[in-house]
C-alpha positions as CSV (number, residue, x, y, z in Angstrom):
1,X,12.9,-16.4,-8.0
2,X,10.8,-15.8,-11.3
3,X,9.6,-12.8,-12.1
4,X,7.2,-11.2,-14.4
5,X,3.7,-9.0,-15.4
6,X,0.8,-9.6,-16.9
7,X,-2.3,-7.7,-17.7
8,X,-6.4,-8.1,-17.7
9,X,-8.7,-6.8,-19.5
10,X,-12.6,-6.2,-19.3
11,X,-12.9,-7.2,-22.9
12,X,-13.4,-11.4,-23.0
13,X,-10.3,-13.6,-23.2
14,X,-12.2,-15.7,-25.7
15,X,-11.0,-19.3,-26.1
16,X,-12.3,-22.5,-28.0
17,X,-15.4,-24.1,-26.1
18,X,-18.2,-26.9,-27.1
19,X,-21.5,-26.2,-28.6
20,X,-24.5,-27.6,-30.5
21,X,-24.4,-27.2,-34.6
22,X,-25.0,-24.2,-35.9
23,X,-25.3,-22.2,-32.2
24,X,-22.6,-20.0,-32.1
25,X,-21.8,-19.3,-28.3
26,X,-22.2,-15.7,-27.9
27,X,-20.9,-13.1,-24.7
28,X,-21.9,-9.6,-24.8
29,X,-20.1,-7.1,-23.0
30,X,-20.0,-3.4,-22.3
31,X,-16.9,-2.8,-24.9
32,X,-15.0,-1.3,-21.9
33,X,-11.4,-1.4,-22.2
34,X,-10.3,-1.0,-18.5
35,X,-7.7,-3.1,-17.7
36,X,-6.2,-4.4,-14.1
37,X,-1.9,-4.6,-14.8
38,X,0.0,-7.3,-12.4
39,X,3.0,-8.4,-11.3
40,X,3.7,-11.9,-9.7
41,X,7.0,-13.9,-8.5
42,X,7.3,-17.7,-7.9
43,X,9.9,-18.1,-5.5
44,X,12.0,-21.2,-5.2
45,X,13.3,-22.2,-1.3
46,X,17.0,-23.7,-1.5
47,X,16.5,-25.6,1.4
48,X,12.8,-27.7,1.3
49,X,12.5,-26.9,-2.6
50,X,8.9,-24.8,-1.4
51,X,7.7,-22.9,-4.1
52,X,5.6,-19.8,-2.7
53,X,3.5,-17.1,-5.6
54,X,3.6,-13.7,-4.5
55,X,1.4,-11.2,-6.4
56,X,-0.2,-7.5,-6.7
57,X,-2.8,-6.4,-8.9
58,X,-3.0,-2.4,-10.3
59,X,-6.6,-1.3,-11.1
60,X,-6.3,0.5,-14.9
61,X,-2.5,1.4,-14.7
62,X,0.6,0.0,-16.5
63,X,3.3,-1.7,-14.3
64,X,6.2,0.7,-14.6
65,X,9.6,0.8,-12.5
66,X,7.5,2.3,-9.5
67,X,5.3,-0.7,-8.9
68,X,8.5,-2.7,-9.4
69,X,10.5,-1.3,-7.0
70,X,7.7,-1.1,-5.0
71,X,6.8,-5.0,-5.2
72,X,11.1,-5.5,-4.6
73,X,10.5,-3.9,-1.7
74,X,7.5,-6.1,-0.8
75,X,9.7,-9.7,-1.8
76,X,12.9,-8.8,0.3
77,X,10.3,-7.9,3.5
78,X,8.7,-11.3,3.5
79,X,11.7,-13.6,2.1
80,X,15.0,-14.1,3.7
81,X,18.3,-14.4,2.8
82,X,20.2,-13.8,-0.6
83,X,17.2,-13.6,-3.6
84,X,18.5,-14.6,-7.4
85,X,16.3,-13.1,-9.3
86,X,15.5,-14.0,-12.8
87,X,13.3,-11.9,-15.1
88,X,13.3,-10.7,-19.1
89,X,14.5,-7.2,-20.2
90,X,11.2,-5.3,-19.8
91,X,11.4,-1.3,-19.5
92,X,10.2,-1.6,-15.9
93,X,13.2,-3.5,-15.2
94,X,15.3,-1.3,-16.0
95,X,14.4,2.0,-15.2
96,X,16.5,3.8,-13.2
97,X,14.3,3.6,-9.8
98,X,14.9,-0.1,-10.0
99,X,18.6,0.0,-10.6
100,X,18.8,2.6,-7.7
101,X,16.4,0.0,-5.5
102,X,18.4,-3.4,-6.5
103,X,21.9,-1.4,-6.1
104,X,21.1,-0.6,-2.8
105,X,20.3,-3.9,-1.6
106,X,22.5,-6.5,-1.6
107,X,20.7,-9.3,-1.0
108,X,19.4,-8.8,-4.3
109,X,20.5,-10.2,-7.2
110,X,19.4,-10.2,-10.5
111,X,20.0,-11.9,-13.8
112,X,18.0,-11.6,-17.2
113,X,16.7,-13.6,-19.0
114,X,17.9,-13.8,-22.9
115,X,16.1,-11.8,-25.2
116,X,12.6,-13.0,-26.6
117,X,12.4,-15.5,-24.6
118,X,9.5,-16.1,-22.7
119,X,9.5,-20.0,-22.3
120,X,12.3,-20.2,-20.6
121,X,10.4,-17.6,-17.8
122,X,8.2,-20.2,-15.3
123,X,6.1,-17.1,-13.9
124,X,4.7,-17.1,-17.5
125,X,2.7,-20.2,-16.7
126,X,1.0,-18.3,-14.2
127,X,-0.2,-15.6,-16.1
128,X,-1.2,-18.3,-18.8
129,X,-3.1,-20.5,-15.6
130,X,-5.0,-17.4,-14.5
131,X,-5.9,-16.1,-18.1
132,X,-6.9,-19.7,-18.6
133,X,-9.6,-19.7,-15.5
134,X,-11.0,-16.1,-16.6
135,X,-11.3,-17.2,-20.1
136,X,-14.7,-16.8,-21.4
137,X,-16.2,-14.5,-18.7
138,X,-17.6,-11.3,-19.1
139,X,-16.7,-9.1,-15.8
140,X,-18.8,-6.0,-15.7
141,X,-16.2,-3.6,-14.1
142,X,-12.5,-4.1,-12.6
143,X,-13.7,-4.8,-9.4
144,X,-15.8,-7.9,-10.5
145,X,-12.4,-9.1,-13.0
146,X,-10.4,-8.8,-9.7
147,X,-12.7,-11.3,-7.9
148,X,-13.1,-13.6,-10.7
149,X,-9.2,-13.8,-10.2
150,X,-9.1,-14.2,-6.8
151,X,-10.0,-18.0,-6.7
152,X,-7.9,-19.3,-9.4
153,X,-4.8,-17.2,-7.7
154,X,-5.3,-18.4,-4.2
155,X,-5.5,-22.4,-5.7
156,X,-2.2,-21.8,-7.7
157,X,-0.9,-20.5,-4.2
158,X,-2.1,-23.5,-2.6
159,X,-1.6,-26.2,-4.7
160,X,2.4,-27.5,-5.1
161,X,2.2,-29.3,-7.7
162,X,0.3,-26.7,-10.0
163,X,2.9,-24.2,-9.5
164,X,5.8,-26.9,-9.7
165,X,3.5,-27.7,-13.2
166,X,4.3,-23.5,-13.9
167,X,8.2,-24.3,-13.5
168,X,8.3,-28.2,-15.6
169,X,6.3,-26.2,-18.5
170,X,8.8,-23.7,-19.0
171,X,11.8,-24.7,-20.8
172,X,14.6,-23.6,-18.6
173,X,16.9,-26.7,-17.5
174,X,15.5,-27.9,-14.1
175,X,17.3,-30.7,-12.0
């Protein structure tokens, strides 16, 4: 399993786009900087090589160990068996509420990933998917930037191959 957080803000995610000569494309927003934190997992089954997305969303906090432990807890309720774990170094990581949590339960195992080193992390190409479909709209509160993540979230759950795409983009050794 892949793990790792993101965050959205109300401000644009502006990226390159088409237009006529001389008609600079323009969005106008409030200026707000509210921001909705999250935290996702791709999960990898052994057995029928399934990949699953499992994700929660924080409306204008930061994810800190709490929310960690707290999704942890959420991951070991709906998967089964032993979980290998694989995430970076963040502070959330290893605060000591999620040392106590993973210490306590078994099942859990957890590796890190080497220093600075985001491409090899699959669950980066999610954030990267999702940023992509927001890109270029102007939400007018959290609630609305929620709902304009919804959609793109549900395909990526949906759709095999585009999370499969997530894992072959990264550049961790896959057989």
């Amino acid at each position: 399993m892949f793990l790792d957080e993101s965050g959205f803000l109300l401000v644009p995610n502006l990226v390159r786009t088409w237009a006529p000569k001389g008609k600079t494309p323009q969005l106008r927003c409030a200026g707000s900087w509210g921001k909705i934190s999250a935290i996702s997992a791709i999960s990898v089954s052994p057995k029928r090589r399934r990949l699953a997305l499992y994700a929660r969303f924080y409306r204008g906090k930061n994810i800190k160990s709490p929310q960690v432990a707290r999704f942890l807890r959420h991951l070991l309720k709906h998967l089964r068996g032993p979980i290998l774990l694989l995430w970076d170094s963040g502070m959330p990581h290893r605060g000591k509420l999620v040392k106590d949590f993973v210490g306590k339960h078994p099942r859990l195992q957890t590796f890190r990933f080497p220093s600075y080193a985001p491409e090899l992390n699959p669950d980066e190409h999610v954030w990267r998917n999702l940023k992509r479909a927001v890109a270029n709209s102007v939400p007018e509160d959290l609630r609305h930037l929620k709902r304009l993540m919804h959609p793109p979230l549900q395909r990526l759950r949906q759709l095999q191959n585009l999370l499969w795409s997530c894992i072959h983009a990264s550049e961790l050794p896959w057989g």
